[in-house]
Each structure stands twice: as C-alpha cells, then as structure tokens.
C-alpha positions, -999 to 999 in steps of 0.1 A, spaced: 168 270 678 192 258 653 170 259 622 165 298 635 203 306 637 205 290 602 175 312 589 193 341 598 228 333 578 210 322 551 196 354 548 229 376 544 234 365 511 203 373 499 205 408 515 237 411 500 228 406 464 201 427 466 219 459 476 242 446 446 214 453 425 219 495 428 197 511 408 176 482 392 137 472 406 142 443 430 113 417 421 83 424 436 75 392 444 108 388 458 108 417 479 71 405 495 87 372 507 115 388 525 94 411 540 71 386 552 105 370 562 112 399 585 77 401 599 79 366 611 110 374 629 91 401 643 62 377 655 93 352 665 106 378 685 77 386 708 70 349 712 102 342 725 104 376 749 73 361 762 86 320 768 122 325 769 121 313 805 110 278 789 148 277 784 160 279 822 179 248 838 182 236 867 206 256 879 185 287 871 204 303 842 186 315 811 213 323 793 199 300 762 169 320 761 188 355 762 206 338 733 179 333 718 165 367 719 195 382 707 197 362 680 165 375 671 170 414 677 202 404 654 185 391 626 161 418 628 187 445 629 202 433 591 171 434 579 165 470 588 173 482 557 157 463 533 126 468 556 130 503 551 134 505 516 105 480 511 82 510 534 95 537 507 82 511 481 49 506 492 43 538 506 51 556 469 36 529 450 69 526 431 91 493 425 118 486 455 150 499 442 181 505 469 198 537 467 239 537 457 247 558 488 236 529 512 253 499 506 253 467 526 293 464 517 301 489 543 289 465 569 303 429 557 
C-alpha cells in the first residue's frame, strides 16, 4: 500500500510540469506512459473494490481498505485532466498540447 500512496505523489510533479508546458506538444511518448499510468490505476482500482475486505481485522473494521480505495479514486481524480486532454489527442490525431485556460496551478 505504501509504494501505491508514493506512486501517486510522485505523480503531481509530473502533472505539474506538464500543464507548465502551455501551448507546446507534450512528448508523445511521454504522454503514452502516463496514460498507461492512469489506466493501471484504473485496473488498481477495481481490484481493490473487489478485495478490499482482505484488509479487515479482527475487530471487523475496514477502514484500511476504504483508505485504500480512496487513495485510488484520488489519484485518479488528478489525473482527470491530463486523461482528458490525452482523449482530445488521440481522438484528432493531433500532438497532446494543454490549453492556457485550464491550468493545474489553480488547484496546488
């Protein structure tokens, strides 16, 4: 679970610089690997709705497992808009540039 919850902070940098990047192609290499990134979270996240009771004690809380599973939704949730930019990419055959008017700063 830890290496998960480090995944996903060592992720906001790298969504950071890229909405830096206004107005330039993002790498399409690049942008492949963190959407493959985000689909794994997405794989990661039904696996762990499925066996999050794996995480129950004795005393019958799961409250590791919800942790889990919001750590997930989380994760998934920052990624939102460089998933949706990568969809406008792919769908008009065009390299993945972010638009100005949507900025990442705003958030952080």
């Amino acid at each position: 679970a830890f290496s998960m919850y480090l995944e996903g902070v060592a992720l906001l940098p790298q969504l950071y610089m890229f909405q830096k990047q206004v107005k330039q192609a993002l790498e399409l290499l690049t942008a492949h690997f963190v959407f493959a990134l985000g689909f794994g979270r997405t794989v990661e996240l039904f696996f762990w709705v499925e066996n999050y009771k794996a995480f129950e004690t004795e005393t019958g809380s799961n409250m590791i497992g919800y942790l889990t599973i919001f750590s997930q939704l989380l994760q998934l949730v920052l990624m939102l808009d460089f998933l949706y930019y990568y969809y406008l990419s792919i769908k008009n055959g065009a390299p993945m540039v972010f638009s100005s008017n949507h900025r990442l700063d705003a958030v952080l």
